[in-house]
N, C-alpha and C positions, 0 to 999 in steps of 0.2 A: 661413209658411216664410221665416227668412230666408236670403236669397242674396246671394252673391258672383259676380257679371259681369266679366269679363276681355272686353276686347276691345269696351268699349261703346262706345266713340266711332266704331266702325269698318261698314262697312255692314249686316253683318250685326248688330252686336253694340245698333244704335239700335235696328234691330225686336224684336230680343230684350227690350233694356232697357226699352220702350212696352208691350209686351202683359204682362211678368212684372211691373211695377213697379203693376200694376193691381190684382193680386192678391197680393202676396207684398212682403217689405220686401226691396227691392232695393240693395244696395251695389256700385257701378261702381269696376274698377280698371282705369285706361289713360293714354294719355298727355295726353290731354287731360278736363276737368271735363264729369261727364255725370251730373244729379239731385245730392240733397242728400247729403254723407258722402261723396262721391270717395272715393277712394285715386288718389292722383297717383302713376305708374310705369310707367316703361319697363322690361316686361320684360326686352328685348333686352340691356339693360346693368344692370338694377339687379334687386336681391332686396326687393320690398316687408315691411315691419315688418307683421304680422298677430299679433302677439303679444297685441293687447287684443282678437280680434276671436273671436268664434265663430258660423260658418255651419252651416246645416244644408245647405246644399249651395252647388258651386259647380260656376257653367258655364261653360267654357272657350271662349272664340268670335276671342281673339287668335288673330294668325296674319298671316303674310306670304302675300300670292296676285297676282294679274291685275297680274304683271309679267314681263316677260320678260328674264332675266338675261344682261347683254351681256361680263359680263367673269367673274372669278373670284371677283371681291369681291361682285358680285352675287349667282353662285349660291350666296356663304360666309353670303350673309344669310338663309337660308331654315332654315339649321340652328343660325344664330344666335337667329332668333327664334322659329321652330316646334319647334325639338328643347329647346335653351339657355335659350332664356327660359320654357318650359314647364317643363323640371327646379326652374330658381328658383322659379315658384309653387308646385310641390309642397313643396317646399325649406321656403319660408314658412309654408306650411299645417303641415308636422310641428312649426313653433315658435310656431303659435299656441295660444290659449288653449284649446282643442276640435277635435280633426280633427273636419268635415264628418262627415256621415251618407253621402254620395251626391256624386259627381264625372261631372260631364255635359260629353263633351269632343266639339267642333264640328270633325268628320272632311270627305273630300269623294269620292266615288266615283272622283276620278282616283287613287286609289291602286292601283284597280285595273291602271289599265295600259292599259287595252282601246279602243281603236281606233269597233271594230266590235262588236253581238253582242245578243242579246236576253234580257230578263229577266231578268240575271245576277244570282245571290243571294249573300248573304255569306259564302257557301263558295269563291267564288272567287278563285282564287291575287290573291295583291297583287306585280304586278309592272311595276308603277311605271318607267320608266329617267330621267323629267327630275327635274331635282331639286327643283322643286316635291312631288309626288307621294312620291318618296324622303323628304325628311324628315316628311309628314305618318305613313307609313308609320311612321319611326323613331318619331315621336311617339308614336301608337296602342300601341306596343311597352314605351313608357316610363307611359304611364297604364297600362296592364296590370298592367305589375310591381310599380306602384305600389300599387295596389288589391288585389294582391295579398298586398304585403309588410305595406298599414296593416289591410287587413279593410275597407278605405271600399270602398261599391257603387260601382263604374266602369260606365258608358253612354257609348260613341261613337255615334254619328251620322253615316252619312257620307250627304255631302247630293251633289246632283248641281248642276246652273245653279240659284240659286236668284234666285228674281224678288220686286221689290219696286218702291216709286219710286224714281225717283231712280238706276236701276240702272248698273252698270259694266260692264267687259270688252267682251266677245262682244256682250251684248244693245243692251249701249247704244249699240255703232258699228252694230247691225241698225236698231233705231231712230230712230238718228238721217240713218241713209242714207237709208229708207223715206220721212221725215216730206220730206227734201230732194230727192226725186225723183232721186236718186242708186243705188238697188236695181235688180238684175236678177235674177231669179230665175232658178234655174239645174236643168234639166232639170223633172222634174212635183213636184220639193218633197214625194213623200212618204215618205221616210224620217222615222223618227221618233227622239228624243231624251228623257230623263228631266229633268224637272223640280218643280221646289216653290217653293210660296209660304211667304214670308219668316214672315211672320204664322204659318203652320198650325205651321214648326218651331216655335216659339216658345211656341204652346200643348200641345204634347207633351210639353215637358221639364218640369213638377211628376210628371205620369206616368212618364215616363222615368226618374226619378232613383229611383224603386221598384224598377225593374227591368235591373239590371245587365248586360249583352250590347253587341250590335254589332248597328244595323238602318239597311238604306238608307230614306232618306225621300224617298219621290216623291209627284206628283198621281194616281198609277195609271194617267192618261189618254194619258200620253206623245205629247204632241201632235207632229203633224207638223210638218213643215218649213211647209209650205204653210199647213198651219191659224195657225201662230204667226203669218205673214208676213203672213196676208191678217186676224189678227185685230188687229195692228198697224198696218195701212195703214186700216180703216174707223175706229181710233182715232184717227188723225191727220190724217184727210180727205183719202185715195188712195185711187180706184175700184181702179185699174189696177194691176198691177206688170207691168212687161214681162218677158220671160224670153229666155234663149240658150238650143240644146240643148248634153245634156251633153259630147258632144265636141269642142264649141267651149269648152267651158267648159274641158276637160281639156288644149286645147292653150295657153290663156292661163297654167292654172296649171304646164305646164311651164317657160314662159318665166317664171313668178314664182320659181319655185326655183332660179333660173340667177342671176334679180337677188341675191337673200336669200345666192347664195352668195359672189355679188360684194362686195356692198354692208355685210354683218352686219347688215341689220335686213329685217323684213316687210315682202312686197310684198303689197298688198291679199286678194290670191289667188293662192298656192300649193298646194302638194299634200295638206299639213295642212288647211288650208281647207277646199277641196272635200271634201275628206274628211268634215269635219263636215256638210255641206252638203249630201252625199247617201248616207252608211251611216248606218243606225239603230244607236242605241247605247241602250239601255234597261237599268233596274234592276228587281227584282221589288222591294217593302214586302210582302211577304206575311206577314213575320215582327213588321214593328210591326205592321201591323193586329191579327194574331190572337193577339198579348202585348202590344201597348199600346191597342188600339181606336183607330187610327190611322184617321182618317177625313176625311182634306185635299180641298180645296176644287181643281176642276181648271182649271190656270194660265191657260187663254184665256181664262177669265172675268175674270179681271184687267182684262183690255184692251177689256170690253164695257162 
């Protein structure tokens, strides 16, 4: 199968381009050179030339994330590059030599919107309010239509934390607290959270590009708080993590919301924080498993 990879240079888009380019003749388009045949482009501002090229599929994994936007201009770049520059690759694709068979686009469960809540399936409202979330939303709206207007199979994916090396965001300031004896762990950790390895997406999408829908992909295990925490502290040689209870924890993150409103930037621990920290927020995959035979590897094994 040949493929077209968007987004290869980027964290997600190296695991994709290492497990796909194993099996399948892989062409990378991003801004920076990633295996043989690139396409050099920035979506954000430019419309790649694909007029010599014909894929049989192609997977969408560009996209702006794991920033927090401090100004206007900030949040104008999420629909520059997740709405804007996604129109220009479809753009490209109708003036190339062969639309694709199959368009595989790299969604993320915060579309949802939701806080809090268990096993939610892809019936649930997408109601999104930051505008991360908001344009992936738009996005999803704009492949839809898309696939609908050429006949190409459309597959989103919306993925939750996904784990790999080398990780960012969220995991990698956990990680890196943990390794520095800087973590506390905050009431009994066990709420639980959805997650996937980088690697299991990566071997779904030749399958996925068959089967045209919308399916969240998790490890099914949705490890807790505590299990991630404590499977990353025996990774990095910590017996121990200390803890606070949660209403000590709940009055430091009041005083963090008071700095965050002073200051315009995150105090280590606020009320979004904690949040994460102790509601479960899980996805069901019931729908890839029993239409893609989706059967991932579950995340704490990573860190054994």
């Amino acid at each position: 199968m040949s493929v077209l990879l968007t987004g290869a240079s980027g964290f997600l888009g190296q695991r994709l381009y290492r497990v796909l380019s194993k099996t399948d003749l892989v062409t990378s388009l991003s801004r920076q050179g990633v295996g043989p045949g690139h396409i050099a482009c920035n979506l954000a501002v430019e419309t790649p030339d694909l007029s010599p090229y014909r894929f049989d599929c192609v997977v969408n994994a560009a996209g702006k994330a794991h920033s927090v936007p401090r100004t206007a201009g900030d949040a104008a770049d999420y629909e520059q590059v997740n709405v804007q520059g996604l129109k220009r690759l479809l753009t490209a694709l109708e003036q190339s030599a062969a639309l694709p068979h199959a368009f595989v686009h790299m969604s993320t469960i915060l579309t949802y919107g939701c806080s809090a809540g268990e096993v939610l399936d892809e019936n649930t409202p997408l109601r999104a309010t930051d505008v991360y979330g908001q344009s992936k939303i738009r996005a999803e709206a704009v492949v839809q239509e898309w696939g609908a207007k050429t006949g190409v199979k459309t597959t989103i994916l919306r993925l939750p934390l996904v784990v790999a090396e080398n990780p960012r965001g969220n995991l990698a300031a956990l990680i890196q607290a943990i390794r520095r004896g800087r973590y506390v762990r905050i009431g009994d950790g066990s709420c639980r959270r959805s997650m996937v390895l980088a690697d299991d997406v990566a071997r779904i999408i030749p399958k996925a590009a068959h089967y045209p829908g919308i399916y969240n992909l998790t490890d099914g295990v949705h490890p807790s708080v505590r299990e991630l925490e404590d499977a990353i502290a025996r990774q990095v040689g910590r017996r121990r993590l200390p803890s606070v209870p949660l209403f000590a924890a709940r009055a430091v993150a009041t005083v963090g919301d008071g700095i965050n409103a002073i200051v315009g930037r995150r105090f280590p621990l606020d009320s979004m924080a904690l949040a994460k920290l102790t509601q479960s927020l899980t996805f069901s995959d019931l729908r890839a498993r029993q239409q893609l035979g989706w059967d991932p590897k579950p995340v704490v094994s990573f860190f054994e």
